[in-house]
Structures are given as structure tokens and as C-alpha cells.
C-alpha positions in Angstrom: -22.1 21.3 -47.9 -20.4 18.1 -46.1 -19.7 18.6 -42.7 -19.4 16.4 -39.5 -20.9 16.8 -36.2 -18.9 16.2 -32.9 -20.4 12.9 -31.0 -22.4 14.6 -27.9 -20.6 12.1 -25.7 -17.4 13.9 -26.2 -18.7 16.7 -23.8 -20.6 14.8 -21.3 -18.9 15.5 -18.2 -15.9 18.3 -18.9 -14.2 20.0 -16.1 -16.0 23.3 -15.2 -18.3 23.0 -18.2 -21.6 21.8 -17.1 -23.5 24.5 -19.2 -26.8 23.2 -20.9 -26.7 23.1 -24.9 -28.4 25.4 -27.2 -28.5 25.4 -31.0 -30.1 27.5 -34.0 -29.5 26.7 -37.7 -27.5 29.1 -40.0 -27.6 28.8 -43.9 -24.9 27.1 -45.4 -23.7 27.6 -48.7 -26.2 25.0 -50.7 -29.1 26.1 -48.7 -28.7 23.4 -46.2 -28.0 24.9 -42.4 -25.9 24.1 -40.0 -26.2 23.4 -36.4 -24.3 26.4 -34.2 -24.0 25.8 -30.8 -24.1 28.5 -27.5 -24.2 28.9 -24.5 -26.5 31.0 -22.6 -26.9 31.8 -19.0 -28.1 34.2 -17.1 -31.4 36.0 -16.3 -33.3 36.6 -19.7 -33.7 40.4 -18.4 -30.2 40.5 -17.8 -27.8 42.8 -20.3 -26.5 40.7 -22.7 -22.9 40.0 -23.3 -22.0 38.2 -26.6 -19.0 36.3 -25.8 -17.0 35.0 -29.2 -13.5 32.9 -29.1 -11.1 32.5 -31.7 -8.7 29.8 -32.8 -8.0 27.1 -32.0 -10.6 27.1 -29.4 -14.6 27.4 -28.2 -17.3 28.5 -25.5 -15.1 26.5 -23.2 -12.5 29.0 -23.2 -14.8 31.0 -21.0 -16.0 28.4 -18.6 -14.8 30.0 -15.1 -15.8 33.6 -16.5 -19.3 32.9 -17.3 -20.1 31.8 -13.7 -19.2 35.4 -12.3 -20.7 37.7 -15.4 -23.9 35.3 -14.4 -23.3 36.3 -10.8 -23.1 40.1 -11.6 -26.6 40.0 -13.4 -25.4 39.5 -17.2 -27.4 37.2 -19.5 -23.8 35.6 -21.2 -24.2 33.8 -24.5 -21.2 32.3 -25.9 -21.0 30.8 -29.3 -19.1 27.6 -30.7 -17.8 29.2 -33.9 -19.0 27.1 -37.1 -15.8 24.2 -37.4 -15.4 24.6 -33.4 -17.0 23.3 -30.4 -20.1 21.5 -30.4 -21.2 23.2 -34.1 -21.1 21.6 -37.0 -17.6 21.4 -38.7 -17.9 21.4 -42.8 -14.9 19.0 -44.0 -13.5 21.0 -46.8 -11.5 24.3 -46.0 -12.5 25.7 -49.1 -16.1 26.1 -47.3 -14.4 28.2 -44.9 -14.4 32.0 -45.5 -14.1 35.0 -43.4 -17.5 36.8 -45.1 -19.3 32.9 -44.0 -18.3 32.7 -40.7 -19.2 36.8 -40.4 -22.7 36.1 -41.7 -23.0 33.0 -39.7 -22.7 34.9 -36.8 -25.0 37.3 -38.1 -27.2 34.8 -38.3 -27.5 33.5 -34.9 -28.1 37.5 -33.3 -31.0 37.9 -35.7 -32.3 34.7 -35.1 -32.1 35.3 -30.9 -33.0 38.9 -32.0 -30.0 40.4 -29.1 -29.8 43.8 -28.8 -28.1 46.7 -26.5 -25.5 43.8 -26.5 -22.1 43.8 -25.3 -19.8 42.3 -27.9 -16.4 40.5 -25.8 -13.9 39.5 -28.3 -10.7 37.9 -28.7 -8.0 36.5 -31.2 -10.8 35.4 -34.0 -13.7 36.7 -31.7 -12.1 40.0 -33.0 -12.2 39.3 -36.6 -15.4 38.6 -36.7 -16.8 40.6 -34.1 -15.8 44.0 -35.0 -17.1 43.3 -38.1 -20.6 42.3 -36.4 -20.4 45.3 -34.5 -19.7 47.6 -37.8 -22.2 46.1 -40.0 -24.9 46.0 -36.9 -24.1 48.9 -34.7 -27.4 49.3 -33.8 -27.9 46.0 -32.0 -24.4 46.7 -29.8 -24.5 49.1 -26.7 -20.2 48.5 -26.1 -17.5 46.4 -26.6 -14.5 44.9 -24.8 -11.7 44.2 -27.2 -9.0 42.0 -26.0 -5.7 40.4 -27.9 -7.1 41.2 -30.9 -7.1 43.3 -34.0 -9.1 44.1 -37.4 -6.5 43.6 -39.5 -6.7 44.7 -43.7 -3.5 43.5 -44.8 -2.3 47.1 -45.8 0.2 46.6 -42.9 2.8 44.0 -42.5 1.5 41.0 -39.9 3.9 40.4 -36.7 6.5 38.1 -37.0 4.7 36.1 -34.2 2.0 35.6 -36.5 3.7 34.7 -39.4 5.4 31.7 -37.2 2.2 30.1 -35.8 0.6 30.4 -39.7 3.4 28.4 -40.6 3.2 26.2 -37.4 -0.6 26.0 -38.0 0.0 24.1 -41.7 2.6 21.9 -40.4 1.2 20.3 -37.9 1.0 16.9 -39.0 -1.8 16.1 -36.5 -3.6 19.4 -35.4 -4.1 19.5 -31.5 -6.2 22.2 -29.9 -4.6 21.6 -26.7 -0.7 21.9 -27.8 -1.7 25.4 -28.5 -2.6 26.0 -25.7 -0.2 24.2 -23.6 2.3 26.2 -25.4 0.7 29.4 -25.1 -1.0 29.6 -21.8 1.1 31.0 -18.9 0.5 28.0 -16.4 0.6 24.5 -17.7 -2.6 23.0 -18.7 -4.2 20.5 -16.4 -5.1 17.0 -17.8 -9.2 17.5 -17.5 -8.8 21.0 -19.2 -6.4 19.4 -21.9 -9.5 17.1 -22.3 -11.9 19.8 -23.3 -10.1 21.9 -25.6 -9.2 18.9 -27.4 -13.4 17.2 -27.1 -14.6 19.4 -30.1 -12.1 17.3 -32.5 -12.0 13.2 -32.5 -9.4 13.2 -35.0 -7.9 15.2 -37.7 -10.9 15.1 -40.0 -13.0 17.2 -37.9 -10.6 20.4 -37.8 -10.6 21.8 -41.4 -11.7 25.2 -40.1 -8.8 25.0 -37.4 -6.8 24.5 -40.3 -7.7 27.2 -42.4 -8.6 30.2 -39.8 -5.0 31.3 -39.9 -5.1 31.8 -43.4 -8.0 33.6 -44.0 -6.4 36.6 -41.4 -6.0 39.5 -44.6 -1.8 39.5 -44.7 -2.0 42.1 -48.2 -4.1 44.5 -49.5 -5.7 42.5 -51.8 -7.4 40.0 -49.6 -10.6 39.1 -50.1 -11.9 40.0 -46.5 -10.0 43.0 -47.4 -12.5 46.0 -48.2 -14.9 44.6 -46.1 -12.1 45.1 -43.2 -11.8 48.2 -44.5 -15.2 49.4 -44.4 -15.5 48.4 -40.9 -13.1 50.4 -39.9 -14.6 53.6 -41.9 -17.6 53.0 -38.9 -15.4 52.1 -36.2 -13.7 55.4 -36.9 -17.2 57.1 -35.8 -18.0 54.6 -33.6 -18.5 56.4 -30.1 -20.7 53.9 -28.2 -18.0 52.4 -25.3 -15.3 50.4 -25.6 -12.5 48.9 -23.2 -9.3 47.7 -24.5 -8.5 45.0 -22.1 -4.8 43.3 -23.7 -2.3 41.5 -22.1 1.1 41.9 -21.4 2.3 39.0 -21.8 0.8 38.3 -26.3 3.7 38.1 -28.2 0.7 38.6 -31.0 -0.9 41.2 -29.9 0.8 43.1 -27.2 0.4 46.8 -27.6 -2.5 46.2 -30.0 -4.7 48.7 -27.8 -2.9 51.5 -29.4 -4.7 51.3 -32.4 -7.7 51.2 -31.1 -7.1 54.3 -29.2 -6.2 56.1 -32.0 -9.0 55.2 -34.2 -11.8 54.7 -32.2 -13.8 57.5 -30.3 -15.7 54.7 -27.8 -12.0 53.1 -26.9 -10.5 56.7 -26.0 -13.4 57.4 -23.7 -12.5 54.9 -21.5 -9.6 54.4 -20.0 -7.4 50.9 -20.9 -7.4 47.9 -18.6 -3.9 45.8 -19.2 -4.3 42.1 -17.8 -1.2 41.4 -16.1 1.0 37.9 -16.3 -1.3 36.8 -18.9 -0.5 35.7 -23.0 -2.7 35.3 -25.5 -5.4 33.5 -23.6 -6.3 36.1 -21.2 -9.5 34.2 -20.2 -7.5 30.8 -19.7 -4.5 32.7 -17.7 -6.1 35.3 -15.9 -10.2 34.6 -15.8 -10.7 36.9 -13.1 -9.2 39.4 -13.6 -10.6 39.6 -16.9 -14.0 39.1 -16.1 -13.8 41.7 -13.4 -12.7 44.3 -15.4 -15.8 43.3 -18.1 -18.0 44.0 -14.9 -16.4 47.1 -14.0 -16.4 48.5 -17.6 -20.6 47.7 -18.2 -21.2 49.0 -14.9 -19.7 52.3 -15.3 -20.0 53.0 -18.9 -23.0 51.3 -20.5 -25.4 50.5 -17.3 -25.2 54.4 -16.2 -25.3 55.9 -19.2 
């Protein structure tokens, strides 16, 4: 599998991101690995709390939140999805698949061996970690979904959706940080438009940006389809807790908690947290409030039960 790895010089010295590296290998397609990047900070003894992002961005997404799960005793490791952050980035999209970047992640809890975890998840982090959390149960004590879904194609995407697909394939040059500029409720300062955009030199290094909206199941017949679909048969039973913390402000995924609540036992145990003034980037909009509510939630529902 060809892939490319981000110069490390491209991070040295990001706003709010001082974080040491870590790495393990997961197996690529033609046996070779590939380097995955995360973060991971915190007392070793502390609960972990498994912190995934979706696209376009990485572990910098939760920069200022890490400091204060730290503070509140939480070991925090945050991934760089394979294609994003400081992982390695395979230059063809056909090497990118929903089941690959499932058992990539797969691969890096086994390999760190994390259990009585607490999966956060958002946008992609979703995706993939509900399925993590369906095929593994037993390694997960809660979750906290946020502006996200598991979607199996059986029901028609937003409109919302559909529009940034399209926007996603026409980009001519694909930019990290005009997503976010034109998502994010405040403007983006110029160091922070630095970082999201440090993972990606130039438009060869973003084939998995490129592809991740397409690979979200939009008809019954996808190929992450049944797999969706049995997740969701375990999610259904699924009574460990879980906090729906959405925003109000996702044209996406706005009122997605609903689902949730009506399919999940774990998410109608615990009573919804709705992150005010923020859009789809909850922990770029509203990083306090979002990580405050993740504290509240472990403390009360997983750490005293």
C-alpha cells in the first residue's frame, strides 16, 4: 500500500498543541503497517476516555478539551484517524474503506489493550466508533455520542449532507481549514487555521479527506451496510451508559439524539445534554462546555456505578 507520511516539522510548534507523539503500527492491506498516531495524557490509572474525530479533521480538534479531562483524572487518548493527522495517509482512495479504517481502529485498542473505556465520538468518530463499541462491547464502560449518527442507508441522508458530499468532490484544492472556517461558529484564528491545515502539505496527502464522505452508507445496499446494521441489532441491547451531547446549532445533525433515545437502552438512562450556540464542531465552538458535560456524565454514571 503507497502512502505518505506528514513531514514532523509541520507540527512542531502548533497553537495549544504541545502534546507528546505516540504511534503503533496497524496492518495495511499488503501486510505492510501503517504508522497511527495518538495522543495520550493523563495518569495511566486514570479511566480512559477514547477520543475519535471525524472529517476533515484530527487529535487537534480536541486540544483545549484534553487539558481539563487530564485535570479531572481521565487518561485521554486521541487518535489521528489513518489519512489524518500525523498517521500515515495511503495515496489512493480506493485503499480507503469504512470496514479498514474500523479495524484500524481495532487495531490500536488491542494493541494498547484499553478497557472499561469511554468511547467520545463525533461526525466520523461516530462511524466508526459505534461500530468499535458494537463489535467490542466488552472493552467499553459508556459512551458520549455527539453530532453524529450510524447511518445504514435505509433512510434518506439530510439535505445538508448531500450538499457538503458534493462540495467535498469539487473542491478543486481540498482545505481542512475552509471547512472549518465555514462551519465553526466564531471565525477561525490564523495559528488554529495553521493546524487543521499542518496534517496536509498539498493536495496529494488528502485522499482519505476526499473519500470519507463517500463511504457514509446513502442506500441500502452499501457495503458498510449490514455491518451498520448489525451494530445497531447490539446497540439496541446496549444498556451500559450513554450521553447524547448534540448541538443546536448542526445543520447535519441537529436532533440526531432522538434516535438514539429511541433505540438505545444506555442513551434513555441518562438524561440529554444539548451544547448551546455551537455547529457541527462542538469541541472547536464550545470546548468547555463539552468537556464539562463528559466530566459530569463519567462521574455520575460510570464512576458510581
Amino acid at each position: 500500500m503507497e502512502f505518505l507520511r506528514t513531514p514532523d516539522d509541520r507540527f512542531e510548534g502548533l497553537s495549544g498543541y504541545p502534546f507528546a507523539p505516540h504511534y503503533v503500527d496497524v496492518p495495511a492491506a499488503d501486510r505492510d503497517a501503517l504508522r497511527m498516531h495518538y495522543v495520550d495524557e493523563g495518569p495511566r490509572e486514570g479511566r480512559v476516555l477514547l477520543l475519535l474525530h471525524g472529517e476533515p479533521t484530527w487529535s487537534y480538534l480536541y486540544r483545549t478539551m484534553i487539558p481539563e479531562l487530564v485535570a479531572a483524572g481521565f487518561r485521554t487518548i486521541a487518535p489521528d484517524l489513518i489519512g489524518f493527522g500525523r498517521s500515515d495517509k495511503p495515496v489512493h482512495r480506493s485503499d480507503y474503506t469504512y470496514a479498514r479504517h474500523v479495524a484500524w481502529l481495532a487495531a490500536l485498542i488491542e494493541m494498547l489493550d484499553l478497557r472499561e473505556m469511554v468511547l467520545v465520538c463525533q461526525d466520523w468518530g461516530g462511524l466508526l466508533g459505534l461500530r468499535l463499541l458494537a463489535e467490542h462491547e466488552d472493552r467499553f464502560a459508556g459512551a458520549v455520542v455527539a453530532n453524529t449518527g450510524l447511518p445504514t442507508g435505509d433512510e434518506p441522508q439530510r439535505e445538508a449532507f448531500l450538499r457538503w458530499r458534493e462540495a467535498s468532490q469539487n473542491m478543486k484544492s481540498f482545505s481542512a481549514s475552509f471547512v472549518l472556517e465555514r462551519t465553526c461558529t466564531p471565525s477561525l484564528a490564523p495559528d488554529v487555521v495553521a493546524g487543521y491545515d499542518a496534517p496536509f502539505p498539498d493536495e496529494s496527502y488528502v485522499a482519505g479527506a476526499r473519500e470519507f464522505p463517500m463511504l457514509v452508507p446513502t442506500r441500502p445496499d452499501d457495503p458498510a451496510s449490514d455491518a451498520n446494521r448489525a451494530a445497531w441489532n447490539v446497540l439496541e441491547r446496549f444498556e451500559k451508559p450513554m450521553l447524547c451531547a448534540f448541538s443546536d446549532g448542526d445543520p447535519i445533525t441537529r436532533g440526531g439524539e432522538r434516535v438514539f433515545l429511541r433505540r438505545v437502552p444506555g442513551a434513555r438512562a441518562v438524561a440529554p445534554v444539548t451544547i448551546a450556540g455551537a455547529s457541527h464542531f462542538l469541541q472547536e465552538d464550545r470546548p468547555a462546555e463539552f468537556a464539562t458535560a463528559i466530566v459530569a456524565f463519567v462521574r455520575e454514571h460510570i464512576e458510581r456505578s
